[in-house]
C-alpha positions in Angstrom: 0.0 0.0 0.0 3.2 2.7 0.9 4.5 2.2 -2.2 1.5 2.6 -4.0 0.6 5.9 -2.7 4.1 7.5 -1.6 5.0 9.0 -4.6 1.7 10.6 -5.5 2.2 11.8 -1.9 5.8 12.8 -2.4 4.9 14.8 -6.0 2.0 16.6 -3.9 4.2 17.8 -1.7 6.8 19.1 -3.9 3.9 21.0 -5.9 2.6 22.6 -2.4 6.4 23.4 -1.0 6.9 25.1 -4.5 3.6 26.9 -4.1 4.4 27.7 -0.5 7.8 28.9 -1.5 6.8 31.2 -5.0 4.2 33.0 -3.3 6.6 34.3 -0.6 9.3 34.6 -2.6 7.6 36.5 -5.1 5.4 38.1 -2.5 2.3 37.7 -4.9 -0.5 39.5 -3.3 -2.9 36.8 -1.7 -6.5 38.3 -3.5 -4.4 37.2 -6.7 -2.8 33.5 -5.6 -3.1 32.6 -2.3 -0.2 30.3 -0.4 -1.0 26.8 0.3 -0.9 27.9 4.1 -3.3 30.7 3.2 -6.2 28.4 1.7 -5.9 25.9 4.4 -6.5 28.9 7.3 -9.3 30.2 4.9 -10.3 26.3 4.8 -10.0 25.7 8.9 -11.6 29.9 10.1 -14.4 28.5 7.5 -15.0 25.4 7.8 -18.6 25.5 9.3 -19.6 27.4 6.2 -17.9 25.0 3.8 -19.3 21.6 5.8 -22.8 23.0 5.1 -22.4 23.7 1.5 -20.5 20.2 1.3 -23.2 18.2 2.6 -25.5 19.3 0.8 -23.1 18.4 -2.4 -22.5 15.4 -1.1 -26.1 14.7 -0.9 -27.4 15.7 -4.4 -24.2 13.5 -6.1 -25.0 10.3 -3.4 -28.3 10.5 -5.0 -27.8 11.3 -8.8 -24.9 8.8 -9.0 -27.0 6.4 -7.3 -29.9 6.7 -9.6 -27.4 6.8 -12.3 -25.8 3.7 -11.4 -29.4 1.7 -11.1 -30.6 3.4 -14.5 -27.7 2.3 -16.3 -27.9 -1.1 -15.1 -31.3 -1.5 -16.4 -30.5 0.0 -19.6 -27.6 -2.5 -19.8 -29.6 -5.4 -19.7 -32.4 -4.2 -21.8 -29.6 -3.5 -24.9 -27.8 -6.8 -24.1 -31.1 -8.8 -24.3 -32.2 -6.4 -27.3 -29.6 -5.9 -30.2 -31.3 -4.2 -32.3 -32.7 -1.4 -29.6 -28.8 -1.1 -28.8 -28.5 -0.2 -32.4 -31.0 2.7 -32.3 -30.1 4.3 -29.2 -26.3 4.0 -28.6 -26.5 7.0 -31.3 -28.8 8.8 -28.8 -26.8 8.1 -25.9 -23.7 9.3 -27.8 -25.2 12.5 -29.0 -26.4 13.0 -25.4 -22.3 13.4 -24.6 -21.8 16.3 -26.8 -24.0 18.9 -25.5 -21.9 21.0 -23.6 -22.7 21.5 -19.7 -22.0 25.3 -20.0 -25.2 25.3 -22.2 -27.5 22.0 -20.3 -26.8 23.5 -17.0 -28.4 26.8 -17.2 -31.4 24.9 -18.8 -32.0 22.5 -16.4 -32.4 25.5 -14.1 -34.4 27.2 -16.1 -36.7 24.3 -16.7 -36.7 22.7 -13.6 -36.0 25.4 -11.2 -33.6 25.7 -8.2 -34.7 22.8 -6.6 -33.5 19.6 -6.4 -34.3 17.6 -9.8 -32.2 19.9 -12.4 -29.0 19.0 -10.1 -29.9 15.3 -9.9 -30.9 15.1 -13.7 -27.3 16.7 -14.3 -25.8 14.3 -12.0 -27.2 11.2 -13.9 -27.1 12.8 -17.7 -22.9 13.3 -17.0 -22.5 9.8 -15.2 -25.0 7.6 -17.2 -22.9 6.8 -20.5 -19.6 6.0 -18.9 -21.4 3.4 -16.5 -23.4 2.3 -19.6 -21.0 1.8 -21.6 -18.8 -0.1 -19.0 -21.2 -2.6 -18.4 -21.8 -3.5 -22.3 -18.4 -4.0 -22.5 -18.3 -6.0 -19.8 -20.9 -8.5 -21.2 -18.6 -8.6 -24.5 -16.0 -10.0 -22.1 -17.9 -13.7 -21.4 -15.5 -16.6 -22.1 -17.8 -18.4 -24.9 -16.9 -21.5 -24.3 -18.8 -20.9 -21.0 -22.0 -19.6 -22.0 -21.7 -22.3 -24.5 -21.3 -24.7 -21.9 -24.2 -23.9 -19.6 -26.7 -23.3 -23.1 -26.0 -27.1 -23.8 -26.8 -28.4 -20.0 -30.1 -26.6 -21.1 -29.5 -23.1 -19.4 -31.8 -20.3 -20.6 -30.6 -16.9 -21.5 -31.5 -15.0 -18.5 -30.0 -18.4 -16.8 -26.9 -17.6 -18.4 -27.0 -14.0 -18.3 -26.9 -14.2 -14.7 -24.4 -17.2 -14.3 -21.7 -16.4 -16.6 -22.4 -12.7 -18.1 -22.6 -10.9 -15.0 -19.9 -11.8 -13.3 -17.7 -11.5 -16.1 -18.5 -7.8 -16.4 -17.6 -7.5 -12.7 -13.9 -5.6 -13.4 -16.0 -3.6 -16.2 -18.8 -2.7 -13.7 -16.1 -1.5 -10.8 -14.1 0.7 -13.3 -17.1 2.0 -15.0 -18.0 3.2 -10.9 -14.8 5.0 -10.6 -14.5 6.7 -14.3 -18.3 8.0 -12.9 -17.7 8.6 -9.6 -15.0 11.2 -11.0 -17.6 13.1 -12.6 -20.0 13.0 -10.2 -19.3 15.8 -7.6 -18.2 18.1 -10.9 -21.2 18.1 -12.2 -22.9 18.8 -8.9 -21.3 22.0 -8.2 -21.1 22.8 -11.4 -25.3 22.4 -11.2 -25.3 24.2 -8.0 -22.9 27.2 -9.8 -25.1 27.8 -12.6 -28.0 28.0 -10.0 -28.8 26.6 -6.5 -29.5 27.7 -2.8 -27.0 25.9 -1.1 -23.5 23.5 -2.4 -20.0 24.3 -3.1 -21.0 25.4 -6.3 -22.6 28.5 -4.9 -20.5 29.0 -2.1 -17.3 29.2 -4.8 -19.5 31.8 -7.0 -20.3 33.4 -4.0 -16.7 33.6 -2.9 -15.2 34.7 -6.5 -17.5 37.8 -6.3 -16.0 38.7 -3.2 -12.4 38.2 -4.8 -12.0 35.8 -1.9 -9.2 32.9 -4.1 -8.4 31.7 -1.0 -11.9 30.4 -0.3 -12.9 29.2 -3.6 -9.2 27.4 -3.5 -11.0 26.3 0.3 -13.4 25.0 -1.7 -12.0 23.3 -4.4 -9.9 21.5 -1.9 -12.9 20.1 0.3 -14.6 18.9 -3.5 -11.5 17.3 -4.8 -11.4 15.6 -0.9 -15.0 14.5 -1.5 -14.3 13.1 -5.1 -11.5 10.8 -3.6 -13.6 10.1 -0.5 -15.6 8.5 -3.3 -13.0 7.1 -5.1 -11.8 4.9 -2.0 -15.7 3.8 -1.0 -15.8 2.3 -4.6 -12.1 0.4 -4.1 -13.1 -0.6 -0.8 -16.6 -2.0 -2.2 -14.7 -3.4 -4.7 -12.4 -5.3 -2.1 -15.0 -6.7 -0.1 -17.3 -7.5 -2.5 -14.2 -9.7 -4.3 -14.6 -13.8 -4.2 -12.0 -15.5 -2.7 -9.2 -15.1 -0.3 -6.8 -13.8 -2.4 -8.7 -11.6 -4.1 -9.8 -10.1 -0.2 -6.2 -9.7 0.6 -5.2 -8.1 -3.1 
């Protein structure tokens, strides 16, 4: 595990010392770029004010990526079990990716309102297609000499689908979760920037309008925190959902 993370850790910490050490040196003015020390005082004298705003982030992306998760599942199945509907829609779902979220957000909000749906329905239209397209991928991946094997002992499709297809697409399912779960918290705040009552989003729009850096750097730091928060729920899932010793012990 120390090796794993220590030179991420070690690279970090460069960055930050050179930070540190440029914005003294230089004396840069902190309403231009704050110090690393700066933004983590800003961070800790605010930190009631950020928790807030974060938990209600944390709630709208536990509950888009969620929903996002289930919906693509059952899309999944539906376009494994239905070539030809894969056939008419993975078009839709592709064109669905090139609409720009500068444009959708704004939108959503005006359609929806401030409320809760337009950040959720952002949540889901950003995370859907990389979970989608993880899973079909993951179904590709069956050994066919075992679906094969189980069709001739008289297995039906949905038989086999959920004895040999599913777990094959287990890898493909966990890393389709973590390309997601990368995107979910952006497009939260990004939601919440273009329009919302409470999140980081606001609270960074709020804070660039003050020409407060060192609070929407605050900011940023607590969302990137959240987005690897995330990261290591889905590798721990992943670890304690895995058959076997060795795979527990991995």
């Amino acid at each position: 595990m120390l090796p794993r993370i220590l030179p991420p850790l070690l690279l970090a910490a460069c960055l930050l010392v050179g930070w540190e050490s440029y914005c003294r040196l230089a004396d840069v003015a902190p309403l231009i770029l704050p110090a690393p020390s700066g933004v983590l005082q800003a961070l800790v004298l605010n930190r009631a004010d950020i928790g807030a705003h974060a938990l209600s982030t944390i709630a709208v992306a536990a509950l888009g990526f969620s929903l996002s998760v289930g919906f693509a599942f059952l899309v999944s199945v539906m376009l494994h079990f239905l070539p030809w509907a894969e056939k008419g829609l993975m078009p839709l779902f592709v064109a669905s990716q090139t609409v720009p979220l500068v444009a959708l957000a704004p939108l959503m909000i005006l359609w929806f309102g401030f409320g809760l749906l337009p950040k959720v329905l952002l949540v889901i239209l950003v995370t859907f297609f990389p979970m989608l397209l993880s899973l079909l991928s993951g179904y590709r991946q069956t050994p066919t000499d075992f679906t094969d094997l189980l069709a001739s002992m008289g297995a039906g499709r949905f038989s086999v689908f959920r004895r040999a297809v599913l777990p094959s697409a287990r890898p493909s399912f966990f890393a389709g979760l973590r390309i997601s779960a990368t995107y979910a918290i952006v497009a939260t705040i990004f939601a919440e920037y273009a329009g919302a009552r409470r999140g980081l989003g606001i609270y960074i729009l709020a804070a660039k309008n003050n020409f407060r850096a060192d609070l929407v750097l605050a900011a940023v730091v607590v969302s990137a925190g959240l987005t690897l928060a995330l990261l290591g729920a889905i590798r721990l899932l992943d670890r304690l959902t895995a058959r076997g010793p060795k795979a527990r012990h991995a």
